[in-house]
Phi, psi and omega in degrees: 000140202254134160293083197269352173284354187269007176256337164338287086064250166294351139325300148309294151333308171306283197323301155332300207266007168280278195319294207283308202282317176319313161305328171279357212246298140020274198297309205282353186283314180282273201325293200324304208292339174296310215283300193294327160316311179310340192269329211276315207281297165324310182283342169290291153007270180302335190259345161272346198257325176322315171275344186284317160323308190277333178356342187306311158000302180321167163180148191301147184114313225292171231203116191243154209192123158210191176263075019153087176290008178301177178292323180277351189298311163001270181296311212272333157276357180282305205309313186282337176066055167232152157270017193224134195257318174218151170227188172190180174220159230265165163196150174265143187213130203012058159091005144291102178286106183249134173298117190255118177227161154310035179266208185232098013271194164267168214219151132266168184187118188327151189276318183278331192281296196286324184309301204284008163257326184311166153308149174102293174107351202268142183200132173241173164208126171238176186241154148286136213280336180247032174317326173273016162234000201235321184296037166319146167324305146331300191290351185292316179261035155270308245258315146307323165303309183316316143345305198294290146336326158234021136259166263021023161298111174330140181280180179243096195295314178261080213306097168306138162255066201213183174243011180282354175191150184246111187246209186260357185249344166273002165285280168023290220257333181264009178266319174269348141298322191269340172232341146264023181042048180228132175266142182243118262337165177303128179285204200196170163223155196318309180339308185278011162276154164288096181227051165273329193267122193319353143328271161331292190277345159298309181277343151301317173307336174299298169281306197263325194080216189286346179257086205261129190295084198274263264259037145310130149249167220223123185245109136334106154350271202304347162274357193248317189303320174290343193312100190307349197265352189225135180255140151334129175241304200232148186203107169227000000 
């Protein structure tokens, strides 16, 4: 009569030793998967704390320029023949640096918030070269009063020149007229833009249809970001 618990036996042993290499093999899949998240969350880290270190720099006024992934950051850099699509401007609020920028509505928006939606990740900031006689305290909170007043304002997809709708390079530019009696680039009228490129004539035609407003005046990014009168602080 055949013992059939003795072909038994070995059968069990594979099986044990199947069942054990699947668990190692297992274990070693989740150890990967631990490891390399744990590297992205570093590396996540490392690459927000990265802009945040030099920052020190900074200072209320300073004036931030990056490249815009909205739909329109494009057409506004074809027309202006700038590489910079939006800007803002910076002021500290409870130990915090905040972006007052021209979206929908206008805003403040955290300084790590705001770096990290540009392309890129890329950001300049500049000054005005006689900021330290001219940014007095005073003139910082008039310049924040000022602030104030327009934000929550609809942004202004055909850019008016009122205060009924705000877009990001005319916040800018009337917060530093309206609180320091300093104009910050040269205005323009629509006109004096590059609006030949099939980019450009789409998206006007989208805002305006046929009556597109050429003797509009107008403020740029890219005239203010040129402006001789504001220096480089920071470019990350």
């Amino acid at each position: 009569m055949w013992n059939h618990s003795f072909y038994r036996k070995p059968h069990i042993a594979m099986n044990k030793l199947i069942v054990a290499r699947i668990l190692t093999i297992a274990t070693l899949l989740l150890t990967a998967a631990c490891n390399n998240e744990s590297k992205q969350k570093v590396t996540k880290q490392h690459h927000e704390t990265s802009y945040i270190q030099p920052l020190d720099s900074l200072m209320d006024g300073d004036i931030l320029f990056q490249i815009s992934t909205s739909g329109q950051g494009k057409a506004i850099q074809l027309a202006t023949k700038s590489p910079y699509s939006h800007c803002g401007i910076l002021f500290k609020e409870n130990k915090e640096w905040m972006v007052f920028e021209g979206v929908q509505p206008v805003k403040k928006t955290l300084l790590s918030e705001w770096i990290n939606r540009g392309d890129g990740h890329h950001f300049v900031s500049k000054r005005h070269k006689d900021a330290a006689s001219l940014l007095t305290k005073h003139v910082k909170e008039k310049m924040k009063k000022k602030k104030k007043k327009l934000v929550g304002k609809n942004y202004d997809l055909t850019f008016e020149w009122n205060d009924d709708r705000i877009y990001c390079s005319e916040l800018v530019y009337k917060i530093y007229q309206r609180g320091a009696g300093v104009s910050v680039g040269n205005l323009q009228k629509l006109r004096d833009f590059n609006l030949n490129s099939p980019v450009v004539r789409a998206k006007l035609k989208e805002r305006y249809g046929k009556n597109i407003p050429l003797n509009e005046t107008v403020i740029s990014p890219g005239a203010i970001f040129a402006d001789s009168n504001l220096v480089e602080i920071l470019s990350k």
